[in-house]
N, C-alpha and C positions, 0 to 999 in steps of 0.2 A: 522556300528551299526547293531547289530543282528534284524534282522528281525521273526513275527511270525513264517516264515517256518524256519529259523535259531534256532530259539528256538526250535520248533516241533523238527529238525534233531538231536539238543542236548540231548534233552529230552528221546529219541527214542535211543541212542547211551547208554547214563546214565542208562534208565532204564535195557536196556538189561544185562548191564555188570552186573550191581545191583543182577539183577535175578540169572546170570551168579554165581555171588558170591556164594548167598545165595545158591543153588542147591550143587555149589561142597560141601561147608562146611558139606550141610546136609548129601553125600555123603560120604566124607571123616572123617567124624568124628565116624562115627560106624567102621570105620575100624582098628581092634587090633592093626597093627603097629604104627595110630597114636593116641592111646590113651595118650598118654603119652605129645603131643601137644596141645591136644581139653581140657585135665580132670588135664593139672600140680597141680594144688591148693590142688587136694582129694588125690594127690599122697604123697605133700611133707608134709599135716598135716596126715600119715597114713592112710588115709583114704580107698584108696583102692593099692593094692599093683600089680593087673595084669588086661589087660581086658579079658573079656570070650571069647573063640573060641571055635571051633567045625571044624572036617576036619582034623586031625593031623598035619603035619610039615605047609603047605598049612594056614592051618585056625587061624597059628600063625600070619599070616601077614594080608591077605584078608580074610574079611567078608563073610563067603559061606552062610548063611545064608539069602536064599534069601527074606522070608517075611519081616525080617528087613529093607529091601528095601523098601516095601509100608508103611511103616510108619516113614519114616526118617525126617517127618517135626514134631515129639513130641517132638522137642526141643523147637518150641514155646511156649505152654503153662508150660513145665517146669522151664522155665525162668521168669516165672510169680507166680512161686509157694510159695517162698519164702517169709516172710513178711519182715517189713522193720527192725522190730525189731531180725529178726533173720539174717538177712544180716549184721546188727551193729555186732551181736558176731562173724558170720561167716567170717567176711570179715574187720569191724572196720566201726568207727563211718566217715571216711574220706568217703570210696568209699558209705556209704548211702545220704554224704548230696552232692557228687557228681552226683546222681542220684535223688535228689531233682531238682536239676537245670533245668535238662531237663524235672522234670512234672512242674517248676517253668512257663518253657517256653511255653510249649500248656494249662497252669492256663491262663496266660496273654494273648497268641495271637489267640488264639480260640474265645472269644468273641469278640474282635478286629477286626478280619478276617471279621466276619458276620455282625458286623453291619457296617464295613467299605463297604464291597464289595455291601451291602443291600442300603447303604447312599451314600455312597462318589463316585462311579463307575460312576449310574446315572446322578449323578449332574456335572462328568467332561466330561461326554458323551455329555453332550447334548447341550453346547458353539460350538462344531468344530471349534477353533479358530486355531488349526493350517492347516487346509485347507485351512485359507487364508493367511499365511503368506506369507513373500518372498520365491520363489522355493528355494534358496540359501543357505535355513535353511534345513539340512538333518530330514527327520524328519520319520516315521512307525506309524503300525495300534496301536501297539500297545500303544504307546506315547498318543492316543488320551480318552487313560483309563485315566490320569497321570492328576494333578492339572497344567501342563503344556498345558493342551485345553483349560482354563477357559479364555476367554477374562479379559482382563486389566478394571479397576476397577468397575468389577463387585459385586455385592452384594452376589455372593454365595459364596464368600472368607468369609465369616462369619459363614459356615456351615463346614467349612475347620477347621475354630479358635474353634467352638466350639466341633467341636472332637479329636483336641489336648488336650483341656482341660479335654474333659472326658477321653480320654485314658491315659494322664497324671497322673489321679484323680487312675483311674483303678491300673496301675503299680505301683503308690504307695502302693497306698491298699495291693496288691498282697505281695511286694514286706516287706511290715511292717509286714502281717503275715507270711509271713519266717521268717525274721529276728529274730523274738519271737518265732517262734518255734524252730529255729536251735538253739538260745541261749541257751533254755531250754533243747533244746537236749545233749548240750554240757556239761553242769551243771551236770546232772541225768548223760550222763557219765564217768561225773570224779567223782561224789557220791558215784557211784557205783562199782569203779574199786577198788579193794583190793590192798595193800601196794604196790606200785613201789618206786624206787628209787629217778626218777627224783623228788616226792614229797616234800623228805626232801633235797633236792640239788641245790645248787646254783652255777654259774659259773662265777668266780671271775676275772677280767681281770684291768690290770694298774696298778699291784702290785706296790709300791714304790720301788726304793733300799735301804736299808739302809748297812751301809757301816759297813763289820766284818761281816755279819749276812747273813743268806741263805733265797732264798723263801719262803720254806719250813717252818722255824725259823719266816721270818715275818708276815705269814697268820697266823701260828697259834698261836702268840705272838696276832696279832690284833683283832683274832675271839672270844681266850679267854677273853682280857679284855673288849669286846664292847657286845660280846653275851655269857656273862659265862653261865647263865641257859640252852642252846639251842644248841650250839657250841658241836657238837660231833668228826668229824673230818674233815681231808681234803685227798685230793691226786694232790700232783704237775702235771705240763705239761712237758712233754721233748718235743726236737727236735730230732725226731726219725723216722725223712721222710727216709732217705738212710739206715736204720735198718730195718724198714720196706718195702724197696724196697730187701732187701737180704731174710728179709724171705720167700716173695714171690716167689724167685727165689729157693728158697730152698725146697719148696711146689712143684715146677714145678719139680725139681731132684726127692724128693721121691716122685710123681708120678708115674715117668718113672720108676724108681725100682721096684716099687709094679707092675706094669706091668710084667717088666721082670722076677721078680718072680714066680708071676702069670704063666706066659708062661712058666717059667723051670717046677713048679711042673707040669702042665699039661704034657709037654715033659722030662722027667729028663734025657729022653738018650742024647740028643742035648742043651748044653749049647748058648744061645742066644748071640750074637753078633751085633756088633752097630759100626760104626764109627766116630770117635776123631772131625770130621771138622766138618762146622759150618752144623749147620741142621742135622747133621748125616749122610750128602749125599757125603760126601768125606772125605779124612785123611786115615789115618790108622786103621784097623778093628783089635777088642779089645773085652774083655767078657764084656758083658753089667751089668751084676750085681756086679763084680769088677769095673768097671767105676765108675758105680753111686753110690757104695759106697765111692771112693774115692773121688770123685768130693762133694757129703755129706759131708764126712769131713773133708776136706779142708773149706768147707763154715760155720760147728760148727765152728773153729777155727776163721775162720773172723767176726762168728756173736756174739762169746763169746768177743772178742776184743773191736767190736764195742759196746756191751752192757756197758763193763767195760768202756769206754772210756765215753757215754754219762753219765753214774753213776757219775763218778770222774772229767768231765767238771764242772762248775759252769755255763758255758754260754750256756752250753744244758738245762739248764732249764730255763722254759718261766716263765715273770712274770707275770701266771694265776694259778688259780688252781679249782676244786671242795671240793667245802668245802658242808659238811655233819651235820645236824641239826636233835636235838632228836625229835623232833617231826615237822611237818607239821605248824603251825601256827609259829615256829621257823622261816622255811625257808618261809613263805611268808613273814613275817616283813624285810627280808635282803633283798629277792628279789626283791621287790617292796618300800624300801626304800633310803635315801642317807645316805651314812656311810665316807662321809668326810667331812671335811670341804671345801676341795679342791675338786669341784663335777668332776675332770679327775683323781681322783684316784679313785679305791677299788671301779669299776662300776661292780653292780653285776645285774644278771638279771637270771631267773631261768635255769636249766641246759634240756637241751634235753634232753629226754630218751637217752639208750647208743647205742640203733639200731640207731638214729638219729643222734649221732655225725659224722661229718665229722672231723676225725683226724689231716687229710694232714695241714690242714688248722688253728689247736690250736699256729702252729709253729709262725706264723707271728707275731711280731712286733705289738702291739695293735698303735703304730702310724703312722707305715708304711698305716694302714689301711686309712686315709683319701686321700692319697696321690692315693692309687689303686682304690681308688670309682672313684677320678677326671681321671684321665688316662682312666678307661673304661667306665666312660660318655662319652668322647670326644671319644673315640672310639665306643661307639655305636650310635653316632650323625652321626658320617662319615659312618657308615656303612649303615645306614637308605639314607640317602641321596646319599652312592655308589648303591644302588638297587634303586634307583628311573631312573638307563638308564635301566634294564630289566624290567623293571614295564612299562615305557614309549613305550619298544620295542613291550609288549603286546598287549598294547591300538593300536598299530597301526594295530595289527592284528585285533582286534574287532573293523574297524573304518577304513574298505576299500574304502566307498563311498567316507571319505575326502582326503583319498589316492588320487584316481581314479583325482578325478577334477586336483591334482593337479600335479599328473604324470601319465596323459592318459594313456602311453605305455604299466602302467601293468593290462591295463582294460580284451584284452584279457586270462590274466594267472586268474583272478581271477571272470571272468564273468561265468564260467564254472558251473551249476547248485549245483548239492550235492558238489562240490570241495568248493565253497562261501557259503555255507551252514555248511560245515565245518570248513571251515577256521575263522568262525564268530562265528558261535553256540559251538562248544565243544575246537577247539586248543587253544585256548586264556587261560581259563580258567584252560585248562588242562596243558599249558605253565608256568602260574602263580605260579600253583600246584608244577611244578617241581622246580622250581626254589627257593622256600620256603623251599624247603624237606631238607638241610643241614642245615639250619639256626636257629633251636633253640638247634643243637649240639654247635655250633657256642656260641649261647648266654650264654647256659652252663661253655661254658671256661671260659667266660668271668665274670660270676657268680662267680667262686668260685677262680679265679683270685683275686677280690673283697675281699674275705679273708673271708665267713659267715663259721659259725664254725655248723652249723647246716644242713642235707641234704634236708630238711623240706623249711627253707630258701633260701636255693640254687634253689629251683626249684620255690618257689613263686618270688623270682627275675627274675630268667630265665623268668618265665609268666609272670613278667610288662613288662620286655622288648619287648618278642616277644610281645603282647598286643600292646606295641606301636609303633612297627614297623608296625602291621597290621592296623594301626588306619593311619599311615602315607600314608604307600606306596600301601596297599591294598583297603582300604574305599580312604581318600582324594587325594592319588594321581592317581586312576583311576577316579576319577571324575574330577579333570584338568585338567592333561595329553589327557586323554577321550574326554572331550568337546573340548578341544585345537584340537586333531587331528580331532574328527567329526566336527566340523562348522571352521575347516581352512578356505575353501574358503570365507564362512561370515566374519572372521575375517577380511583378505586379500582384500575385495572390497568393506566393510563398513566403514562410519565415525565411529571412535573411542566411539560414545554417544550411539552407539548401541550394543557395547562388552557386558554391562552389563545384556542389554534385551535378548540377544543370552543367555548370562552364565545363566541365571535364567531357561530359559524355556529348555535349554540342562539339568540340574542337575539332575532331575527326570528321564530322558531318561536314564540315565546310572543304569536305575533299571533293564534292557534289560542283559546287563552284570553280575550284580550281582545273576540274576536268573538261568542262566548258571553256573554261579560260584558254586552254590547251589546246583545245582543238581550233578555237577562233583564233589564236594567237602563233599558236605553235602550227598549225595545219595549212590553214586559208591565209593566213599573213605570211606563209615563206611561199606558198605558191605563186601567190601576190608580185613576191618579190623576184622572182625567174620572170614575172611577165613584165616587168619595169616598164609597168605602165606611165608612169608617170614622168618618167626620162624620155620614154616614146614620144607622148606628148608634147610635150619641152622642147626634144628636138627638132618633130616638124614645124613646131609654131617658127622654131627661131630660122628653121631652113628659109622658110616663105616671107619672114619680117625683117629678120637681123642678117641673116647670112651674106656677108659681101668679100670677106677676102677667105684667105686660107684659113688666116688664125682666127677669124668667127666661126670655122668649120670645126677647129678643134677645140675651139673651148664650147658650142654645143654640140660636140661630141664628147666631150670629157665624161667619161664614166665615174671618174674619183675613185674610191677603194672601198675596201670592207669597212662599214662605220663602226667600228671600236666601241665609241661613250652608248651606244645603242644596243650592238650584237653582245655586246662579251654579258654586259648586267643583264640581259633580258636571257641568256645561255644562262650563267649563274642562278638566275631564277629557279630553272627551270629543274636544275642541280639540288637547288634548295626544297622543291618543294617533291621531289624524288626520296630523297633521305629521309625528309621528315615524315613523310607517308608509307615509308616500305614496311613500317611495322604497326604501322596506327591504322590505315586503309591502301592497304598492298593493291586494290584493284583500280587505282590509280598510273601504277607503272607501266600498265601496257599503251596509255596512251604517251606516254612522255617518250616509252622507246618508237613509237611512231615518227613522235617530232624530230629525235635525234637520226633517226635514219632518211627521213624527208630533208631536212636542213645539211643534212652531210653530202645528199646528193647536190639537191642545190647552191651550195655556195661553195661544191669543186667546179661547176658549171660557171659559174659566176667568174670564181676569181681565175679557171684555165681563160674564159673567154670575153670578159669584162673589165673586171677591177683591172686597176694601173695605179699602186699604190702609190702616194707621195715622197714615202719616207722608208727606212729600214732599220727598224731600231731592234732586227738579230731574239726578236722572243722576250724583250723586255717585260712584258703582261704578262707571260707566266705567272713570276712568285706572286700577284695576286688573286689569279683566277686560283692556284692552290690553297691559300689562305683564307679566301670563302667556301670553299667545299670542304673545307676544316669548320670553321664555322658553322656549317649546315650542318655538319655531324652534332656538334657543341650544340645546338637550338635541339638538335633531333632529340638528344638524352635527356635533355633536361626539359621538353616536352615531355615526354614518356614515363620522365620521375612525377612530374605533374600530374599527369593522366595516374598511374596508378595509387600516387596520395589520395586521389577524389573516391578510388575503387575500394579504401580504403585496404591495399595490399600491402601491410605493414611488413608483413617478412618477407617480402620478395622486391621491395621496391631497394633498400638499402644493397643490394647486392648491384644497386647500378651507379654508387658512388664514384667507386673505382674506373670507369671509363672514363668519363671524362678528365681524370687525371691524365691516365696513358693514351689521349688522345690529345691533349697537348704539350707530350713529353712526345710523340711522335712529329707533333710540328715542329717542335723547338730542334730537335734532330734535323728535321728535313732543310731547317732554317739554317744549320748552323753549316749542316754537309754542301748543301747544294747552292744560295743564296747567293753567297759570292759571286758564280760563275755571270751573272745577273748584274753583278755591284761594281767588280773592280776587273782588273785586266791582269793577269798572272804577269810578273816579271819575267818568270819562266821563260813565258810562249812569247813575249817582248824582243827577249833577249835573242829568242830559237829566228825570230822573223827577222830582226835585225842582220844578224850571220847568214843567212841566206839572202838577204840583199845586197849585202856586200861581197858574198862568193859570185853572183849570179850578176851582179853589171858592176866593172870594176868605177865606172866614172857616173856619179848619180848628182845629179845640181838637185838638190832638193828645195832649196832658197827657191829657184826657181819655180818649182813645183808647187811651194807652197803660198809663192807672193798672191796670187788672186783667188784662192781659195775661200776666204772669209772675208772677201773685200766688200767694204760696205756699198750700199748700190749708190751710194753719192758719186763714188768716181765710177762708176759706170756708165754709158751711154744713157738718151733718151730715152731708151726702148725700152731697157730695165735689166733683168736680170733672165729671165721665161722668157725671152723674145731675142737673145742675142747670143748666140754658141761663142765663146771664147775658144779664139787658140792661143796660144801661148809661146812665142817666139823668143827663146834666151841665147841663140846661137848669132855670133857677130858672122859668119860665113853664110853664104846661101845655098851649101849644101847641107840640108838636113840630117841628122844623125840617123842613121837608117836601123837601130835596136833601139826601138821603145821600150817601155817598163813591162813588163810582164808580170800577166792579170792571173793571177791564181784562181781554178775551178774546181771542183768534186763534182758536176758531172757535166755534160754536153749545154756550152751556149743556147742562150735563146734562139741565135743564128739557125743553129743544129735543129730546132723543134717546129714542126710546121702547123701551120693554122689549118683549125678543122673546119671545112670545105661545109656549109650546108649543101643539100643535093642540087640546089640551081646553083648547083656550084658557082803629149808634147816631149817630146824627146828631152833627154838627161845630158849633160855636158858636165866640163869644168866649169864653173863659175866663172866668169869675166867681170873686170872689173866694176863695169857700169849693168845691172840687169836692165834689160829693155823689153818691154807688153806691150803688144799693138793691138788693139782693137779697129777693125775696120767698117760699119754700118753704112749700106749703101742705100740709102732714103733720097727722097728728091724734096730737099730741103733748102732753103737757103745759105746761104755764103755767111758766119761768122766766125769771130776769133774774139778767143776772150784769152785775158792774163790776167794773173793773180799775182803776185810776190809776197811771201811770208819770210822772216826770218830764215827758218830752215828749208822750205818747198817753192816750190815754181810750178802753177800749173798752169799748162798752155792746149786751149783747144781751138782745130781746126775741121770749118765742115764749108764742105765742097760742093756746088750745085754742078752739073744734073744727079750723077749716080756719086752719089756724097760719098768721102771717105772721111771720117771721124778720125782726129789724130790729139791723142790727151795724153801730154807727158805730164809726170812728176818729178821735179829731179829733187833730190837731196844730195848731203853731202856725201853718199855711197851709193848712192842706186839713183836711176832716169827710171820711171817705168812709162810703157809703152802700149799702147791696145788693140789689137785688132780683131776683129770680128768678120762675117762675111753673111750674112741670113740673104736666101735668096726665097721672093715671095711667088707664090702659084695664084691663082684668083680663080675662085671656083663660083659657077653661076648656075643655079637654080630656079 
């Protein structure tokens, strides 16, 4: 068990590296070569395009500027600058009320802190009841802070009950004005966001079969006669996972071409050369830009094939689809009601925006699903339970004394001063660390194995799992495991009637561990995380190996977002082990308000001037980060009734029945008030957005609006989806309608918000008969035309050599759709 100078040696280790961090980032990030690491967010919303240098070739890379050196710590308070309402536009409503959390947490343990450490400290100070226990009990100074000194049925266990109940009282409190504010913040954001897609869309799954007739044929046979008023259109689902693994591949070809072209015009005396075998590292040497033209089109030829093939299968379409509602108040009546009589058909529930769908996953068998949830339950059972031997192998290292008694021989390897000071205070902890670090990639598989058609879902699953893997094997099974190896010897040479007095007054000692944990975890791992070493890294490898056009620039430059299945459970933790300590060992909390004010800084800094979230799914995480900090309460009391059974404090323990009652008569309230806003879409505010869209543009083609919005990426281009700006062209005149749709804000565009400087410094119509979608993709491809004829469609593409123009109609017997696109490439060389 860690001792005071154990902790000091941890503390002293953690701070250092902390410091260590935070100095390189300050360091590192005025420096031009890695602007592009510190500032991705202002790069990839246009925001700033170069950083400043001074120095010529030199001052492209390295900072010469040497005053910008004394002032390389004004990244603090510009991390501070931003309000919370401009963060929402700059960043989305997700990364603001993830940065709620963490002022959530110094709202509650900052009062806490003080009056525990002012009340509760004293009063366990001043029993020294484990100075007279049996020696046999391992026991430190620290422990004698801990409601673990208080002699057995003594009367200051009543000062113990009555600061669960006010900190109880507290966290509620706290915790109900969030809940109402983040409600309302979510509301006023969806009030105020102008026309999206996902509004009028709903996502249909258990289609029936009916026998003669297609999917297609039966949603929108079922949509017309159940919602004739509302019902505007649909768009089926294919199974088009190995389509989309070819275009992928195809993406990767004409990379490598635009390279090589790139390099001929630079050299046009020296045509480029490449070799046939695998890597390019062997075979036969060959012209690179005849290659990869060939190998291109060879792969049209297979991805025209397989297009035609999923078109003309019946059993390549799933039966789901998105179906499309004229107005808003439309699609909440479907999505929020039952439209069968059979309640396992025609389960509709609102559709994700389309950054948020997870594709891969539309493919699956809506019954195949129950069958994959049980499969990777039992497989995350086993897996929680296989990490309980490196979990155990930890505790042994934080828990040498019970070692020592019971195999003397490794007394000398571990009697060694700072060697037991390390072995106790930081490797444990920092063991722990490692061994969790692959594990919510792990959970991830297992997530979307699962079959959620949402990436928004994917990762709030990923977070309950990992959540309760750390609720297992990190909180409860360091505290068995832990007590099991610190009082082995008690175990081993006591009657059996004292196991229980041991496990009580050991539980709280394991706050010794957790504090460590804290500082390694919570301290040095978020400073860690400001210095994004590891992105650093990544980037330049890929600047000097892989980097050849634009879009290799920005997918290693991709920052990605706040990891979710990672931050929120590893926060929750931290929640968790806050509450359950404020009254068992209060002198825990000063370092966890550390961690919450170190991480508040840093991941306003992060997500003002990094993250670039995927998705925006408006605060959906909420109701369950609150439902675990209700939970922690629920552990906390029912800890604490435990702890005082063992003290044998008969009349003061029954006075803590009662809480946990009105602590989940408090959730069920917060559940029943607030929850909704989370769950479903008010009619109300349906109805209130519809009427202002029809006051505010008398002629709105919404048809049009909505035909490519949820289009599967089979009738897409080559290039994919990430690679091709659609516009959307439904006017037969070629003067454009000059009022667009109008985007509703609460506070100033990101346009409006300027990047902080380090010191080196489709228009709306009537409907026409026939809708028409152009896509244009200007690639230097070869010349083909493919036709298709179905029954109902006609699909016809054209592609144009030199500067290709892509032309894919659809026609049916009510709509031609049409596509054009226009991506123009830069080529950037390093």
């Amino acid at each position: 068990m860690a001792s005071l100078g154990d902790i000091g040696v941890s503390a002293l280790i953690n701070i250092i590296s902390a410091f260590t961090f935070l100095l390189a980032f300050a360091v590192l990030r005025i420096q031009p070569i890695n602007d592009r690491v510190y500032f991705p967010k202002w790069y990839i919303e246009g925001k700033r395009t170069s950083p400043r240098s001074w120095g010529g070739v030199v001052g492209k890379f390295v900072n010469l500027n040497i005053m910008t050196y004394f002032t390389f710590l004004n990244w603090m308070p510009q991390a501070l600058k931003m309000s919370e309402s401009e963060i929402i536009t700059h960043a989305g409503l997700d990364s603001a009320v993830f940065l709620r959390i963490y002022t959530l947490g110094l709202k509650i343990f900052t009062p806490v802190a003080i009056v525990a450490l002012l009340i509760l400290i004293p009063v366990n100070v001043s029993d020294g009841t484990l100075s007279f226990l049996s020696r046999d009990l391992v026991v430190d100074d620290i422990d004698k802070l801990s409601i673990s000194n208080v002699r057995p049925k003594s009367y200051k266990f009543f000062v113990h009950i009555s600061m669960e109940y006010l900190f109880t009282f507290w966290v509620c409190y706290m915790l109900y004005k969030e809940y109402n504010r983040i409600a309302s913040m979510r509301l006023k954001f969806l009030a105020a966001q102008g026309r999206r897609a996902e509004q009028f869309t709903v996502l249909v799954r258990n289609v029936p079969h009916v026998s003669g007739r297609s999917v297609s044929d039966s949603v929108e046979t079922f949509f017309q006669r159940n919602h004739p008023d509302h019902y505007l259109c649909h768009q089926a689902m294919y199974n088009a996972n190995k389509f989309a693994r070819m275009v992928r591949q195809r993406n990767r070809l004409q990379n490598w071409l635009d390279y090589y072209q790139l390099k001929f015009e630079r050299h046009p005396d020296k045509r480029p050369k490449t070799k046939r075998g695998c890597l390019g590292i062997c075979g036969k040497k060959v012209d690179s830009i005849d290659y990869y033209k060939e190998q291109i089109k060879y792969l049209d030829k297979k991805l025209t094939m397989e297009r035609q093939k999923i078109l003309k299968d019946s059993k390549s379409v799933m039966p789901a689809a998105f179906v499309s509602f004229n107005s808003r108040w439309g699609a909440a009546v479907c999505a929020q009601t039952q439209q069968s009589k059979n309640p396992t058909l025609w389960l509709t529930n609102w559709a994700p925006e389309p950054r948020d769908v997870y594709w891969r996953n539309l493919a699956i068998p809506f019954v195949s699903l129950s069958i994959r949830k049980l499969v990777i339950s039992l497989s995350v059972f086993a897996l929680v339970f296989f990490y309980m031997i490196p979990i155990a192998f930890v505790q042994s290292l934080a828990n040498l004394e019970g070692l020592e008694r019971v195999a003397p021989f490794l007394r000398p390897l571990v009697e060694w001063g700072f060697i037991k000071s390390f072995l106790q205070g930081f490797l444990p902890p920092l063991a722990l660390k490692l061994f969790l670090y692959f594990l919510p990639a792990i959970l991830m598989i297992m997530s979307k194995i699962e079959g959620h058609v949402a990436l928004s879902v994917l990762e709030r699953r990923t977070a309950a799992k990992y959540y309760y893997f750390l609720l297992v094997n990190v909180f409860l099974g360091s505290i068995v495991a832990g007590t099991a190896f610190q009082q082995l010897h008690a175990f081993l040479h006591q009657s059996a009637t004292q196991i229980p007095r041991n496990i009580g007054v050991s539980i709280p000692m394991k706050a010794t561990f957790f504090i460590t944990y804290i500082m390694t975890d919570g301290w040095a791992g978020i400073a860690c995380e400001i210095l994004r070493l590891k992105p650093l890294v990544i980037f330049h490898l890929k600047n000097m190996f892989i980097v050849k056009t634009e879009r290799d620039l920005e997918k290693a430059m991709n920052p990605g977002g706040v990891d979710f299945p990672e931050a929120l459970p590893s926060l929750q933790l931290y929640f968790l082990l806050g509450i359950v300590y404020m009254v068992v060992t209060p002198i825990l909390l000063p370092f966890i308000l550390i961690f919450f004010a170190l991480a508040y800084f840093v991941y306003r800094h992060q997500i003002i001037n990094v993250y670039h979230q995927q998705y925006e799914s408006a605060a959906a995480f909420w109701p369950h980060v609150h439902a675990r900090i209700i939970a922690s309460l629920l552990i906390s009391q029912l800890l604490l009734m435990g702890l005082l059974t063992t003290k044998k404090a008969a009349n003061s323990t029954p006075l803590l029945i009662v809480l946990p009652v009105l602590t989940l008569s408090f959730h069920k309230y917060c559940k029943n008030r607030f929850e909704p806003a989370f769950r479903n879409y008010p009619l109300e505010e349906a109805m209130s957005k519809d009427t202002q869209d029809r006051a505010s543009e008398s002629e709105i083609d919404l048809k049009s609006y909505l035909a490519d919005a949820y289009l599967h990426p089979i009738f897409r281009s080559f290039e994919e989806v990430d690679l091709v700006e659609v516009r959307v062209d439904t006017n037969p005149n070629p003067n454009p309608n000059p009022n667009p749709p109008k985007q509703a804000s609460p506070s100033p565009t990101p346009s409006e918000l300027s990047s902080p400087s380090p010191d080196h410094d489709h228009h709306d119509e009537d409907e026409p008969s026939h809708t028409v979608q152009h896509y244009e993709v200007r690639q230097p491809h070869p010349i083909y035309q493919y036709e298709l004829e179905q029954p109902h469609h006609v699909y016809q593409y054209d592609h144009e050599q030199p500067h290709t123009a892509y032309h894919y109609e659809v026609e049916s017997p009510s709509n031609v759709y049409r596509y054009d696109s226009e991506p123009h490439y830069q080529y950037y060389h390093y």
